[in-house]
C-alpha positions as CSV (number, residue, x, y, z in Angstrom):
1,X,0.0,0.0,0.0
2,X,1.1,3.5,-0.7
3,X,1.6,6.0,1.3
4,X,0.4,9.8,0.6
5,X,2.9,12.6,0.7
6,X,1.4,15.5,2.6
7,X,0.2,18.3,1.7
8,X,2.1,21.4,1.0
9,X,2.2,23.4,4.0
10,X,-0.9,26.1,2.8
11,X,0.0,30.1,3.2
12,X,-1.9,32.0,5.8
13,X,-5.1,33.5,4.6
14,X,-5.3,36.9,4.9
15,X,-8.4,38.7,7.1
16,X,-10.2,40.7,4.8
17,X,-10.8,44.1,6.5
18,X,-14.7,44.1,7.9
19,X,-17.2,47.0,6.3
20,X,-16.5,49.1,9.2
21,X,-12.8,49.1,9.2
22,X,-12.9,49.6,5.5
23,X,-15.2,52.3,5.7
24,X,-13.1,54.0,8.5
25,X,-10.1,54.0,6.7
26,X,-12.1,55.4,3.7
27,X,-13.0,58.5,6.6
28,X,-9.5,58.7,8.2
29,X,-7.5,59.2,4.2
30,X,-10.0,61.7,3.4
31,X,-10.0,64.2,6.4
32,X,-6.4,63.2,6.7
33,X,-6.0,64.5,3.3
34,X,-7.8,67.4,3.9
35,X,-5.4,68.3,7.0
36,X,-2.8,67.2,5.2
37,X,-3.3,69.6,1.9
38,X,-4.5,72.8,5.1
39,X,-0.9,72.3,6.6
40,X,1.0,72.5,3.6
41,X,-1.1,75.4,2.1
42,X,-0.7,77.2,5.5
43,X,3.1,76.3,6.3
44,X,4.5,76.1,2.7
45,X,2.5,78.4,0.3
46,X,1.2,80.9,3.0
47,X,-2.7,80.3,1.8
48,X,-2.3,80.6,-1.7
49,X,-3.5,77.2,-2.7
50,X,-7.0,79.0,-2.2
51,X,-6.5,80.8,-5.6
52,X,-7.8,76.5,-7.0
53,X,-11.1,77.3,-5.7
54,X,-14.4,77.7,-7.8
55,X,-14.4,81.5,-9.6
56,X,-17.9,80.6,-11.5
57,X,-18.1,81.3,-15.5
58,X,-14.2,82.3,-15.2
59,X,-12.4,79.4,-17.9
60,X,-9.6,78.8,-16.5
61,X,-11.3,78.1,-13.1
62,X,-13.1,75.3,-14.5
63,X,-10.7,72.6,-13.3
64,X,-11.3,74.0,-10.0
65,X,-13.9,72.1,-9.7
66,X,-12.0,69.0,-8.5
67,X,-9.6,70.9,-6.5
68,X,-11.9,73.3,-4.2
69,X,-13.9,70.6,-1.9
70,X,-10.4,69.7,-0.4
71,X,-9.1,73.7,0.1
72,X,-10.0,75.9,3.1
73,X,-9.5,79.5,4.0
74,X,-7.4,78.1,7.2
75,X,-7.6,76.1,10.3
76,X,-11.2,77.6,11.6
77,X,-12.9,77.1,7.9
78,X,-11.5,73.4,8.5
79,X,-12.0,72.4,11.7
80,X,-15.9,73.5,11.4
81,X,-16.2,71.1,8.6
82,X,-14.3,68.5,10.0
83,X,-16.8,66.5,12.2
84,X,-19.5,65.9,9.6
85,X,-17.1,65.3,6.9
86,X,-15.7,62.5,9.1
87,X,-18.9,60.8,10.1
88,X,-21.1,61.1,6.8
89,X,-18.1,59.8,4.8
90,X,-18.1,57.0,7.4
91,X,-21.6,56.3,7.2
92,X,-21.7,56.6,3.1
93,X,-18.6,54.3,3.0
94,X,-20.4,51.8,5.2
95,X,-22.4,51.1,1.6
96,X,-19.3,50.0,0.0
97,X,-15.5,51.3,-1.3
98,X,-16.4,51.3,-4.7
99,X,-20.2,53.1,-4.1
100,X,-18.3,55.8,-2.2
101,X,-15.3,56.5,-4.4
102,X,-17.6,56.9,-7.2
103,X,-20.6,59.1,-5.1
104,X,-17.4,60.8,-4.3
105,X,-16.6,61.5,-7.7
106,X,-19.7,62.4,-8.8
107,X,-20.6,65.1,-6.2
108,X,-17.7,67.0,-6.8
109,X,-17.9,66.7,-10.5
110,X,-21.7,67.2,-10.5
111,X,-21.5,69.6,-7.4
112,X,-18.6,71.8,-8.6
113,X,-19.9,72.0,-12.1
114,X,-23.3,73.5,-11.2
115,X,-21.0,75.8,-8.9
116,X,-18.9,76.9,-11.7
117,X,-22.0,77.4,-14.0
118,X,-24.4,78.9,-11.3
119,X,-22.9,80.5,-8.5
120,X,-22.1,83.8,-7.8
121,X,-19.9,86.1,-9.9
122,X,-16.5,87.2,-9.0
123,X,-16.5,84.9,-6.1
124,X,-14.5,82.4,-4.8
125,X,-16.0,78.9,-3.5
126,X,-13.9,76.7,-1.6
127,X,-14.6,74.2,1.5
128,X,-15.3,70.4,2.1
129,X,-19.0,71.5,3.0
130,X,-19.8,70.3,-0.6
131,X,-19.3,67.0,0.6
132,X,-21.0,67.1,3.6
133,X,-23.9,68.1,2.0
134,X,-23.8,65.8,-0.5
135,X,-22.4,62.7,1.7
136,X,-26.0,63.9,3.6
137,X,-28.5,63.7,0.1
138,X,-26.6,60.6,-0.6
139,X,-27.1,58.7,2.9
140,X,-30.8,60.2,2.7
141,X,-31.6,59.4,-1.0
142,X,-30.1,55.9,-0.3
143,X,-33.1,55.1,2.0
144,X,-35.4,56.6,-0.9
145,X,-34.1,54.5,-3.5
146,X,-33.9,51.4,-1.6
147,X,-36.1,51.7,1.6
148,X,-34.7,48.7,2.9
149,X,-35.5,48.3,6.7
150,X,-31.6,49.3,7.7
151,X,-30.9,52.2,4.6
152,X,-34.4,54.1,5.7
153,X,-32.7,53.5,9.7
154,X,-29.6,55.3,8.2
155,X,-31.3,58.0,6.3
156,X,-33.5,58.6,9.7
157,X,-29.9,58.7,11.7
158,X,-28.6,61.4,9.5
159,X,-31.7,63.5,9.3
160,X,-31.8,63.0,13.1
161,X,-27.9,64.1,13.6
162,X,-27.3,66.5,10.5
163,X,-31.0,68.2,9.4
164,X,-30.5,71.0,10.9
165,X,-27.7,71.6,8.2
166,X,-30.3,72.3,5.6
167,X,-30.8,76.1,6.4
168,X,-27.4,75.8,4.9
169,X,-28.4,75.8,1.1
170,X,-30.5,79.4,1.8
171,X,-28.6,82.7,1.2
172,X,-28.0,83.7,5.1
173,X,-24.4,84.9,4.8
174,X,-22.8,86.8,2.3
175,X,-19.0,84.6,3.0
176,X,-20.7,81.6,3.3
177,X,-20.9,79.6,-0.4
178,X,-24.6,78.6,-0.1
179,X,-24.6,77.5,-3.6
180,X,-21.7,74.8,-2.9
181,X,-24.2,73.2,0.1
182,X,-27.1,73.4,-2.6
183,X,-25.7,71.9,-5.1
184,X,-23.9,69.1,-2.8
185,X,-26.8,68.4,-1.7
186,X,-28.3,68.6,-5.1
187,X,-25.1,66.1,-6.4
188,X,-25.8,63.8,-3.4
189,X,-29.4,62.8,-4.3
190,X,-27.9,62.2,-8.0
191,X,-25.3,60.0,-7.0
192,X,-27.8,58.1,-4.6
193,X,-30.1,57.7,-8.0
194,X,-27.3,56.7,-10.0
195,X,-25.8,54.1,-7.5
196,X,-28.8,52.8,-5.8
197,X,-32.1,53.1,-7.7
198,X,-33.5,49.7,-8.5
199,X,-33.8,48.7,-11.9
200,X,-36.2,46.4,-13.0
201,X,-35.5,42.7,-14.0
202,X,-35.0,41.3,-17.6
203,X,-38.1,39.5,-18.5
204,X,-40.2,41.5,-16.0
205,X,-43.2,43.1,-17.4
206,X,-45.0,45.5,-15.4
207,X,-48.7,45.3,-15.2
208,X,-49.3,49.0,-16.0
209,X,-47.1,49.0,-19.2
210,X,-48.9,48.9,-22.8
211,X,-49.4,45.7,-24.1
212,X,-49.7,44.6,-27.9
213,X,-52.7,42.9,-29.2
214,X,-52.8,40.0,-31.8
């Protein structure tokens, strides 16, 4: 009879990271990049990295647009945009990397260009609060589009924490860039559309859509 050789001595698996440690890390790189790109505009260029914000309708400010969510007019500007940045990214990467790279993407493309098209004239719109108000559409569109038991919890947990930020889109302050909370909020309930509206399935026919007679 013949013996078996063993088996190769198998390589450790690697733990993947859990949801919540990937969607903390996701939270910690981006307000650690914001920090990051304050300190060096403060220490090394003296503020004048502000000059990449939005100037709307000016050409040469378009590509601004994905430059100015990460710029602040120093350390106050930042640190009052810090906490919610922090925990709606957190909660908006709890939905996935991929989903929040790409809501990412598309509220500051989205955001920015209605900013650049829109806004005010001979102004200039910096500050992460275009992502905080469109991480907070985006968690609240999410429990539109899905209303699923946990993503209408979520929505109700944001309106709960953050609602009050809404009086932010209105014109209250004439420093304050209420068009970039508009229309971050406006980009956030887009991206929530685009990444989470249900589709309906092949082969599924409605029972309200036109039907052919033979």
């Amino acid at each position: 009879m013949s013996r078996r050789s063993p088996l190769p001595p198998q390589p450790p698996r690697r733990r993947s990271r859990s949801p919540v440690g990937r969607a903390a890390l996701l939270a910690l790189l981006l307000v650690g990049g914001e920090w990051a790109q304050e300190f060096t505009d403060q220490l090394v260029f003296g503020g004048a990295l502000d000059r990449y914000g939005i100037v709307p309708r000016d050409p040469g400010s378009l590509s601004h647009i994905l430059t100015a969510p990460f710029l602040h007019v120093g350390f106050p500007h930042l640190i009052a945009n810090t906490a919610p940045l922090a925990v709606l990214a957190f909660m908006s990467a709890l939905r996935g990397a991929a989903r929040f790279v790409l809501a990412t993407l598309v509220i500051v493309v989205v955001g920015g260009g209605l900013v650049w098209l829109l806004g005010r004239g001979g102004s200039d719109h910096l500050g992460a609060s275009e992502l905080v108000f469109g991480y907070f559409a985006y968690l609240v569109g999410v429990g539109w589009w899905e209303r699923t038991p946990a993503a209408v919890a979520v929505a109700l947990v944001t309106l709960l924490l953050y609602g009050g930020i809404l009086w932010g889109v209105l014109p209250t302050h004439p420093i304050i860039s209420w068009e970039a909370h508009l229309f971050g909020f406006v980009a956030g309930l887009i991206a929530a559309a685009l990444l989470h509206r249900r589709r309906p399935r092949a082969g599924r026919v409605s029972p309200y859509s036109p039907r052919s007679r033979f």
